[in-house]
C-alpha positions in Angstrom: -16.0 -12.0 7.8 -12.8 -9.5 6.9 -14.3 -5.9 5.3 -11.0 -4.9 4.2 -10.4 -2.6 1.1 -11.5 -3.2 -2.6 -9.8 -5.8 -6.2 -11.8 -7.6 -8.3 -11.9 -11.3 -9.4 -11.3 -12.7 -12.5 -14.2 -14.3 -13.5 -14.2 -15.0 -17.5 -15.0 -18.5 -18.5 -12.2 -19.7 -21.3 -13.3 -22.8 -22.1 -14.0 -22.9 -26.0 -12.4 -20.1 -27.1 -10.8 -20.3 -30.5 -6.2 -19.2 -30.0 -6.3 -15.4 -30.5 -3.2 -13.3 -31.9 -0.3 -12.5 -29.8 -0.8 -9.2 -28.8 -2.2 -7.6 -25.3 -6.1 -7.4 -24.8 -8.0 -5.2 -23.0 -8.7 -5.8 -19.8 -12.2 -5.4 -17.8 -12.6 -4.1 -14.7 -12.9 -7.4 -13.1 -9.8 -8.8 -14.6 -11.6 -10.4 -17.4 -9.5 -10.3 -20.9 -11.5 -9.6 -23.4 -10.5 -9.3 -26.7 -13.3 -9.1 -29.9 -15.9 -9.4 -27.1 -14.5 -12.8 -26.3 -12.6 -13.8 -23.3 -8.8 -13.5 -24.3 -7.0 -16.0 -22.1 -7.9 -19.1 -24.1 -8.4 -22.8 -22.1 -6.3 -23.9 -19.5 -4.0 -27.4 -20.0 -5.9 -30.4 -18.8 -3.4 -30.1 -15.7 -5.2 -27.3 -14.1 -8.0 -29.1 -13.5 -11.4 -30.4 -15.3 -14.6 -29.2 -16.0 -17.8 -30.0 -15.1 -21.0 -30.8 -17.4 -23.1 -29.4 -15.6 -25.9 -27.5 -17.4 -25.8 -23.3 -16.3 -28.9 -21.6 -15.4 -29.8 -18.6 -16.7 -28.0 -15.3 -15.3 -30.1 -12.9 -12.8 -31.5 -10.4 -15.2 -30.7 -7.5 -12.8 -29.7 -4.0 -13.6 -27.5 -1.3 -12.4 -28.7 0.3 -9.3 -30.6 -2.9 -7.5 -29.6 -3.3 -4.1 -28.4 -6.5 -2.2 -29.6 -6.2 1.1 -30.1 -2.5 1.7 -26.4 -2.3 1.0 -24.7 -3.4 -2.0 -25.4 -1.0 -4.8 -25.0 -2.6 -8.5 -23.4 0.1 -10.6 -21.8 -1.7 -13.3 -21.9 -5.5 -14.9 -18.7 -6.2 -16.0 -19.1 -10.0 -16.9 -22.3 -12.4 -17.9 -21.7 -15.9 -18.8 -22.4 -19.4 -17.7 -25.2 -18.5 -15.8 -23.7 -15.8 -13.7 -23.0 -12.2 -13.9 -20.3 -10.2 -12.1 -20.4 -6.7 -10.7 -18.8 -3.3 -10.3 -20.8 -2.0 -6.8 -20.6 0.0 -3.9 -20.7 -0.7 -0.1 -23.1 2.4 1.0 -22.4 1.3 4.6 -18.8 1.4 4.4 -18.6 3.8 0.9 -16.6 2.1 -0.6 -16.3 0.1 -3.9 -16.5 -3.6 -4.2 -16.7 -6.7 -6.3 -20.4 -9.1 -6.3 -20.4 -12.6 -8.1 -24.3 -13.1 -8.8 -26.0 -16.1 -9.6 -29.6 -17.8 -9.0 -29.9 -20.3 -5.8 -31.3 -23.5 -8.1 -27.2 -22.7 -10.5 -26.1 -26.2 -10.3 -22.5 -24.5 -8.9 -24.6 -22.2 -6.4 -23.4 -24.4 -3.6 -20.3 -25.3 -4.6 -19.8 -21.3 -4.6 -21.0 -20.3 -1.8 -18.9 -23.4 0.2 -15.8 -22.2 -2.0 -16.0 -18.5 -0.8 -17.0 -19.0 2.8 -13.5 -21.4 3.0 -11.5 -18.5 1.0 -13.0 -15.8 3.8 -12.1 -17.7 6.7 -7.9 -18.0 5.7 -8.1 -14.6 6.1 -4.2 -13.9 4.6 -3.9 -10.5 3.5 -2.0 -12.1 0.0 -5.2 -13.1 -1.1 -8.3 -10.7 -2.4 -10.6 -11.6 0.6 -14.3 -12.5 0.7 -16.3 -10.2 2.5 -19.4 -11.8 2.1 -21.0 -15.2 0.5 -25.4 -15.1 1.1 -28.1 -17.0 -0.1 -31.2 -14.7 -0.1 -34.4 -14.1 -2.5 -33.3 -17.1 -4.7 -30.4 -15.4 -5.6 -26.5 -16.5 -4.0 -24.5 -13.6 -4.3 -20.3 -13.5 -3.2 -18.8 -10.1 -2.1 -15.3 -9.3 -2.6 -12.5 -6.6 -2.3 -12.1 -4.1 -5.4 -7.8 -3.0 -6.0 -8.8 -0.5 -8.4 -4.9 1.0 -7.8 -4.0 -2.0 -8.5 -2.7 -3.5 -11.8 -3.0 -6.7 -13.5 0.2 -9.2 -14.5 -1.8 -9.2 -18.2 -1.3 -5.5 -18.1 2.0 -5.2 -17.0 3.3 -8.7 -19.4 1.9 -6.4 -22.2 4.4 -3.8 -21.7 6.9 -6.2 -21.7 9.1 -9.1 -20.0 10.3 -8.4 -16.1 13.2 -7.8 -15.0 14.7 -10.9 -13.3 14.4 -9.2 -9.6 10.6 -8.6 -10.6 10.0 -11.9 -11.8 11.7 -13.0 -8.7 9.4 -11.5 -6.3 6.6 -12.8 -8.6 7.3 -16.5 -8.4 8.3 -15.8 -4.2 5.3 -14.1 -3.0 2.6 -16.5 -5.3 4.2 -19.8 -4.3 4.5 -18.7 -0.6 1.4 -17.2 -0.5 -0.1 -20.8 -2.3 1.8 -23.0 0.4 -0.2 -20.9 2.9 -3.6 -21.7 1.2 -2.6 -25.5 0.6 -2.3 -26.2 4.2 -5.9 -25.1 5.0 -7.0 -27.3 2.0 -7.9 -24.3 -0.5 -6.8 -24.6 -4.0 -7.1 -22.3 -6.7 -6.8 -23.7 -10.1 -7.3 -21.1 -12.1 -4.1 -19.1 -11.3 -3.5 -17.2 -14.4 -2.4 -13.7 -14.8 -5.7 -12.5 -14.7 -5.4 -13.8 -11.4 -2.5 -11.8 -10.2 -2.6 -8.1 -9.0 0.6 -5.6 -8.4 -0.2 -3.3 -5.7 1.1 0.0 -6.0 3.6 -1.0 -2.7 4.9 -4.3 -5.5 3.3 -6.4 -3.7 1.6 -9.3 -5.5 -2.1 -10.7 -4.2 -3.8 -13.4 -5.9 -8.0 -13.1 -6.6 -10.3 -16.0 -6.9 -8.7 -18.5 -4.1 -11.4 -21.2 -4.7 -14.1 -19.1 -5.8 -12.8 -19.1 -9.4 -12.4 -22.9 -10.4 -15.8 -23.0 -8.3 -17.6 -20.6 -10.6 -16.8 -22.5 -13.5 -16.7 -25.9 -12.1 -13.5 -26.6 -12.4 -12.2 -29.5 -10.3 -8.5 -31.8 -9.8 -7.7 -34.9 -8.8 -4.4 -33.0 -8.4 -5.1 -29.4 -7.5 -1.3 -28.9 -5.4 0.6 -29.9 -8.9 -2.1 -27.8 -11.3 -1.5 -24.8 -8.7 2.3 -25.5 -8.7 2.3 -26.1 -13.0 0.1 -22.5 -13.3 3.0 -20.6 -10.9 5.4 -22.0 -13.9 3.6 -20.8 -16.4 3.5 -17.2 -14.8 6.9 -16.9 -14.4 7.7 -18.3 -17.7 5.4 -15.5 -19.2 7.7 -12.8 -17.1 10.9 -14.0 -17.9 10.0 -14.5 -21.9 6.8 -12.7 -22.4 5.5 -15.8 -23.8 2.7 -18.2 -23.0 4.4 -21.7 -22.6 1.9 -23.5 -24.1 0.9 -23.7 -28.4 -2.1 -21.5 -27.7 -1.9 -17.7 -27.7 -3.5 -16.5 -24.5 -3.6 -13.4 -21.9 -2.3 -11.1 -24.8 0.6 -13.1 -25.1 2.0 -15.6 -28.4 2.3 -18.7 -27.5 5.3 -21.6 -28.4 6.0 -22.7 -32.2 3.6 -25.9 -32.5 5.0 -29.2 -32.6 8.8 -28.4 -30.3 6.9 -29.2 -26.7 8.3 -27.4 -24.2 11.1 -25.3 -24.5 13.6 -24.0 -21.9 13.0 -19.6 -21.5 16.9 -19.2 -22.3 15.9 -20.4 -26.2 12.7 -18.6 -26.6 14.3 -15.5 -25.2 17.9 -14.0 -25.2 19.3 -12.7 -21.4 17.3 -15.0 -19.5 18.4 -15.4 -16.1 19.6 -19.0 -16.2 18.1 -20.1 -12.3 14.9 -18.5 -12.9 14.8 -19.9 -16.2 15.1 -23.6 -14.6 12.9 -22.9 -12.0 10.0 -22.2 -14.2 11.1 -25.2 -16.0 11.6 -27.2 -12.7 7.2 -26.5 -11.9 6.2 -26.7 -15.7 7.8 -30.1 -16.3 6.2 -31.5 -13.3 6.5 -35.3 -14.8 10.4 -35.5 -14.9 13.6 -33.3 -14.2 15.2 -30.6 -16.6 17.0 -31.1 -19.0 19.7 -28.7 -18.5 20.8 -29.9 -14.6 18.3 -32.8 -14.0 17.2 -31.1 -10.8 14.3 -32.6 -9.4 10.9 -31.2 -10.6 8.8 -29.3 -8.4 5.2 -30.7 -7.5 3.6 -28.4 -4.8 4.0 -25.1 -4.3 5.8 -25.7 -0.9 8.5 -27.5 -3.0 8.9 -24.7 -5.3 8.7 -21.8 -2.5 11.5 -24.1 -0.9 13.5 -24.0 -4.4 13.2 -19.8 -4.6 14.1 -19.5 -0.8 17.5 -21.9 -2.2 18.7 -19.8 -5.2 21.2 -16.5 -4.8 19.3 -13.4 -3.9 18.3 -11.5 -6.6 18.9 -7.6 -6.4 16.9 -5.3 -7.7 18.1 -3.2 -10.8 20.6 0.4 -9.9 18.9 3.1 -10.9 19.4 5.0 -13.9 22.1 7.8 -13.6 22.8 10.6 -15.7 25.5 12.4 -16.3 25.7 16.3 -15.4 26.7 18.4 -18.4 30.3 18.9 -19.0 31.4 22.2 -16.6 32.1 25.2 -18.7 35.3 26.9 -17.4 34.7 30.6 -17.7 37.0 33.0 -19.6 38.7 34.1 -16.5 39.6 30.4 -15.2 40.6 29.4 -19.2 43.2 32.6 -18.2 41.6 34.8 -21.4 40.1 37.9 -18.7 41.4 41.3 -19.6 43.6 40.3 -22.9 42.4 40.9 -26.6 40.9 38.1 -28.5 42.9 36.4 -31.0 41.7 37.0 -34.7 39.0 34.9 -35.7 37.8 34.4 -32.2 33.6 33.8 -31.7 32.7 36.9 -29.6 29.9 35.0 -27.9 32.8 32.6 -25.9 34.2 35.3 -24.2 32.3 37.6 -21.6 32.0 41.1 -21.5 34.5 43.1 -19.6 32.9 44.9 -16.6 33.9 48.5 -16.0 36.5 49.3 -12.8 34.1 48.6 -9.3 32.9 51.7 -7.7 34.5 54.1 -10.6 31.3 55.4 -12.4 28.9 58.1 -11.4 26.7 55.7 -9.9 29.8 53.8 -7.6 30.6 57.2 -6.2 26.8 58.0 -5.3 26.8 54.3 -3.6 30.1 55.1 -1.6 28.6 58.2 -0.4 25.1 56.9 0.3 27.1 53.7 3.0 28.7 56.4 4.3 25.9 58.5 5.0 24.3 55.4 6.7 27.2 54.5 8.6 27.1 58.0 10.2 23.7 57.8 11.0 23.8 54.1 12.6 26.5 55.3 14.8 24.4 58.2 15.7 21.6 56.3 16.6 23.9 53.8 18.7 25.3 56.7 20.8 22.2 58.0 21.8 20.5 54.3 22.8 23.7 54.1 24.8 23.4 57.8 26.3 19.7 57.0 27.6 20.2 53.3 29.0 23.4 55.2 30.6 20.7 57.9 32.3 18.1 55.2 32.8 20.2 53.2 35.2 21.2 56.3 36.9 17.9 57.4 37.7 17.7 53.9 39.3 20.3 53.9 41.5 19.0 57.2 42.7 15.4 55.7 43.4 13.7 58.0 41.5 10.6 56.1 39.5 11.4 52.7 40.6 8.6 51.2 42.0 6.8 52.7 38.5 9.7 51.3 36.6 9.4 47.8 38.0 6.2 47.3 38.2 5.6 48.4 34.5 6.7 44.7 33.1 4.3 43.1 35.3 1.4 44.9 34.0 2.3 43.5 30.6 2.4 39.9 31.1 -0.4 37.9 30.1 -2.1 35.4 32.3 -0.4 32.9 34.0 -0.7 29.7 32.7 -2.3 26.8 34.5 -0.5 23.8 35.7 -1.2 20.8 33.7 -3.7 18.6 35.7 -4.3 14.7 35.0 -7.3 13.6 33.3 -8.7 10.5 34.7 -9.9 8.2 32.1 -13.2 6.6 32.8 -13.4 4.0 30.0 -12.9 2.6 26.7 -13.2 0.6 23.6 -11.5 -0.3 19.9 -12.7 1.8 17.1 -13.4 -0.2 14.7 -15.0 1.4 11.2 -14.1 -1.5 9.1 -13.2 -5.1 9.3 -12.8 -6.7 12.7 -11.3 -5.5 16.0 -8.4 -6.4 16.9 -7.9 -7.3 20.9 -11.0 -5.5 22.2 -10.9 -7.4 25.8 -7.2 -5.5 26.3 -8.3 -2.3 26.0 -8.5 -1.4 29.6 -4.8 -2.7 29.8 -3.9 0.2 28.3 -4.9 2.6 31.6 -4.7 0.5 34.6 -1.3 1.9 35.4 1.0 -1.2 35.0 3.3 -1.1 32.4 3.5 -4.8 32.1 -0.1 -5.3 30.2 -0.8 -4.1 27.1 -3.2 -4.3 24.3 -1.8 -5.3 21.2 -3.2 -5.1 17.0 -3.0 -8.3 14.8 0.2 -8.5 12.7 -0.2 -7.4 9.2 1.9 -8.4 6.3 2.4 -5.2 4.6 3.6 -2.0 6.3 4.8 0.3 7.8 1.6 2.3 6.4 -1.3 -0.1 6.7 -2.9 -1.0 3.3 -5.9 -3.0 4.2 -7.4 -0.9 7.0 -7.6 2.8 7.2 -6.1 2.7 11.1 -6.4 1.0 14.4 -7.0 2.8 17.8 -9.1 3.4 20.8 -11.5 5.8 21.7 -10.6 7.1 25.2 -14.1 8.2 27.6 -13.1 11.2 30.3 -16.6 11.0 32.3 -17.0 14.9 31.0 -16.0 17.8 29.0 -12.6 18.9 29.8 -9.3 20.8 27.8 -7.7 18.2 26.6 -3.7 19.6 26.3 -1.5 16.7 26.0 -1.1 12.8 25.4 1.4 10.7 27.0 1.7 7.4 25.7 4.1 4.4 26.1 4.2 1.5 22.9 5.3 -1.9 23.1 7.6 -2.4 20.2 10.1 0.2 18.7 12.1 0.4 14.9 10.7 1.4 11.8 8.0 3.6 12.7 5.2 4.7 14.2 2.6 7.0 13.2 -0.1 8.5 16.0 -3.2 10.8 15.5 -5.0 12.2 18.4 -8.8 13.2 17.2 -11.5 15.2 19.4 -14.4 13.7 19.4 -18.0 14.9 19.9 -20.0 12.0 21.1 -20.4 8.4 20.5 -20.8 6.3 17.9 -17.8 7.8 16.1 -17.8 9.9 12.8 -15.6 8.7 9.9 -12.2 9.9 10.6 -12.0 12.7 8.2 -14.9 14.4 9.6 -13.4 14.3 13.5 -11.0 17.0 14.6 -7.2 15.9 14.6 -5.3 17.8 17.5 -2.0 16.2 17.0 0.0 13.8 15.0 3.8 12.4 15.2 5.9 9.6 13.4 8.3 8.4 16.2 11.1 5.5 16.1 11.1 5.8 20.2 8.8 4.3 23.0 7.5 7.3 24.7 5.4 9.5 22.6 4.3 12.9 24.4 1.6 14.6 21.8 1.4 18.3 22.3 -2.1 20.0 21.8 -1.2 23.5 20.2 -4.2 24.8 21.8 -6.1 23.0 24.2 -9.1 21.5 22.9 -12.6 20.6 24.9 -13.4 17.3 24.5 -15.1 14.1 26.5 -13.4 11.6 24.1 -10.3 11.4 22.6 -9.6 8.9 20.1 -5.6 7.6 19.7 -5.3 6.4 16.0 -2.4 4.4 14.6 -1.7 4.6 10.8 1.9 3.0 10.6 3.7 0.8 12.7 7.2 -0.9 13.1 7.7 -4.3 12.1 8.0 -6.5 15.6 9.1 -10.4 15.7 7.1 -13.0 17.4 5.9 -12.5 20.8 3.1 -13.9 23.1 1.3 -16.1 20.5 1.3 -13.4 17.9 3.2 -14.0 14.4 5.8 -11.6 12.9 4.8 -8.7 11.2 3.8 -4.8 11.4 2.1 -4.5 14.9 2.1 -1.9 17.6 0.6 -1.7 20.8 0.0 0.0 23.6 0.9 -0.2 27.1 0.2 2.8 29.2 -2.4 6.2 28.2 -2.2 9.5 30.1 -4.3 12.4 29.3 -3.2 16.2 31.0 -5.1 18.8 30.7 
């Protein structure tokens, strides 16, 4: 399964929770709102889905510093209810920190879990918080997941206030896409609430608990496309009003006057962009049309990704400016230098008048002292000349010539070598997390023809990748030898591309930040040369990408941040 880097999911149960006061709760570090010790985010309408009776088993009684198979630390429980327990721990293999869903093997939902995160790991979209791992193992079924701790929640940033249209925009594009995406491999999520929804630091939106969330609380629909596309509603109804649209307060956030239904954002909330405030009512009111323009209502969230793609583009806000301080003419451009001040006049606006230049004792020593230094500059000058006047006539006359021209020789250093060409003797990915990412083209990338290549996957979010540290290959040179320059070609060209070239000691590989970098570039082009400032002994040589253009569709392989590589030469 993807290892990718770390967010939490939500995982508070809300079901019998008494309304709580509008106001913003605190949020846990697994996204659950909590508020009086309670969960904060109140029940879900009977259109996002329907629970189960289903009796819960008791919660693993486990405690912090238990390990899950030699390799999942527990360091902190961060939720216990309904018979399972959620977890702050860390990956010691991969040192990094991650999410674990716990719950014993006889949980009448343990295999309706573990089913619902194995089908979440295998779409694999990057707009998700993926499953790295789902086991069954000492009676205990345990779920692994990615941990965003840079990353904030929509009930965080909701309490701060409404968004700003642009914002909101972006909200309702990237979940319903990213839902379309999940509804054609059959994966719904049912719980999408703003719990639910990260901000990365890069504005990107991902969505946590695809599945895994309605499965941990049982949660099923006879509709799931419509309850997914009726939650997206609700979100951007929060944004735009900072309301819930529903009676019942929930995620921090008041919730409609009782008894007037469902009201259109424009009334609950002056400024309201007016086709982002109809498109939220266009997925809420999912059994008729609006009111306002009797447009169609929008029942899956391909319908309503189809409905943002139609609407005007949304730009983002201009930035702030400030004005500069008014300019303050000076008393000699406001034409008051050298003339007396008119009674009554504030001494402080006018500046001091500075004595004649060069008329005081100390101008006359400074006069004196250039002039002194002139003469002696010119002094200096004549006898250089006078002595590379007598040196070239001791030349012509052949006296100390052979000593003369052979003194410059004698100061040289040593010659330099001639760059020689490495031969590479093999290869492979290096891969310290995740999965490799065309390991069979690896040898394309030295057999000398320019027409193969070995290409990454395409990644959603660039240039700088997010979910992997870097992509590259480890280059073998059959020995030690110095190791001077890198020539290599890439496939695609335009934003950017950024390239590392380590020295590395033996195989397996050391993390990256304990290997020796020996040059780095960011280039637009498609010929990199990489300079060694001093050449460096080495057998391997690893070239790491850590940004790369964005590239359209080629060969099979989507649109998206990709690079690859087509030819490797080593010189030494």
């Amino acid at each position: 399964m993807a290892e990718r880097s770390t967010a939490a999911v939500d995982v508070a149960d809300n079901s019998g929770d008494e309304p709580l006061a509008a106001g913003a709760a605190k949020a846990t570090a697994d996204g659950v709102d909590t508020q009086n010790g309670r969960a904060a985010d109140g029940p879900m309408p009977e259109t996002d889905g329907e629970r189960t009776n289903a009796a819960p088993a008791a919660a693993p009684e486990l405690h912090s510093g238990h390990k899950l198979a030699r390799r999942y630390r527990l360091e902190e429980c961060v939720t216990r209810l309904d018979g399972f327990s959620s977890w702050r721990a860390m990956d010691e293999k991969l040192r990094r920190a991650v999410g674990v869903h716990l719950l014993p093997a006889d949980h009448p939902r343990a295999r309706t879990v573990l089913a619902a995160a194995r089908s979440s790991a295998l779409l694999g979209d990057p707009r998700f918080v993926q499953v790295l791992d789902a086991v069954e193992e000492n009676d205990l079924v345990y779920v692994v997941h990615e941990w965003l701790p840079d990353a904030t929640e929509l009930t965080a940033i909701l309490a701060a206030g409404p968004l700003e249209p642009h914002e909101a925009y972006q909200l309702v594009s990237q979940v319903s896409q990213a839902m379309t995406a999940a509804h054609r491999e059959g994966l719904a999520h049912l719980r999408l609430t703003p719990s639910a929804i990260l901000r990365t630091s890069t504005g990107q939106y991902r969505i946590r608990g695809l599945a895994v969330n309605a499965a941990l609380r049982g949660i099923t629909s006879e509709t799931p496309q419509r309850a997914d596309t009726e939650a997206i509603g609700a979100l951007l109804y929060a944004a735009l009003t900072q309301r819930w649209p529903y009676e019942t307060d929930a995620y921090g956030l008041a919730g409609l006057p009782k008894g007037v239904g469902l009201i259109a954002p424009d009334q609950v909330r002056a400024g309201v962009h007016r086709g982002l405030g109809e498109l939220a009512m266009r997925a809420l009111a999912n059994d008729g049309a609006t009111a306002s323009r009797q447009e169609p209502a929008c029942t899956t969230p391909e319908e309503l990704a189809k409905a943002v793609a139609a609407m005007p583009r949304i730009r983002p806000p201009e930035p702030a400016f400030t004005a500069p301080p008014e300019y303050q003419h000076t008393t000699y451009q406001q034409g008051s230098y050298g003339r007396p001040l008119p009674p009554g006049t504030p001494t402080t606006q006018v500046a001091s008048i500075p004595p004649p230049p060069l008329q005081s004792r100390t101008g006359r020593a400074l006069k004196w002292g250039v002039a002194a230094l002139l003469i002696a500059a010119l002094g200096l000058g004549s006898w250089q000349l006078a002595d590379k006047l007598l040196d070239h006539r001791n030349r012509g006359n052949g006296s100390n010539g052979t000593e003369q021209q052979q003194q410059p020789n004698g100061d040289k250093g040593p010659e330099k070598k001639a760059p020689v060409p490495l031969s590479i003797k093999g290869a492979s990915e290096h891969v310290p997390e995740g999965s490799a990412q065309n390991a069979n083209d690896v040898s394309k990338t030295y057999d000398g023809d320019a027409s193969t290549y070995w290409r990454t996957k395409s990644f959603f979010e660039g240039p700088k990748l997010t979910i992997k540290s870097g992509v590259g290959i480890v280059y073998d040179l059959g020995d030690e030898h110095e190791v001077a320059e890198a020539s290599i070609a890439l496939r695609f060209t335009g934003d950017h591309t950024t390239l590392e070239l380590y020295a590395v000691d033996s195989k397996p590989l050391k993390p990256i930040s304990s290997l020796k970098k020996i040059a780095a570039t960011t280039t637009n082009e498609q010929n990199v040369r990489l300079t060694v400032e001093k050449p460096v002994k080495s057998r391997y040589v690893l070239v790491w990408i850590t940004a790369m253009p964005h590239a359209p569709l080629d060969d099979f392989s989507s649109a998206g941040y990709k690079q690859g590589i087509t030819d490797v030469k080593f010189t030494g």
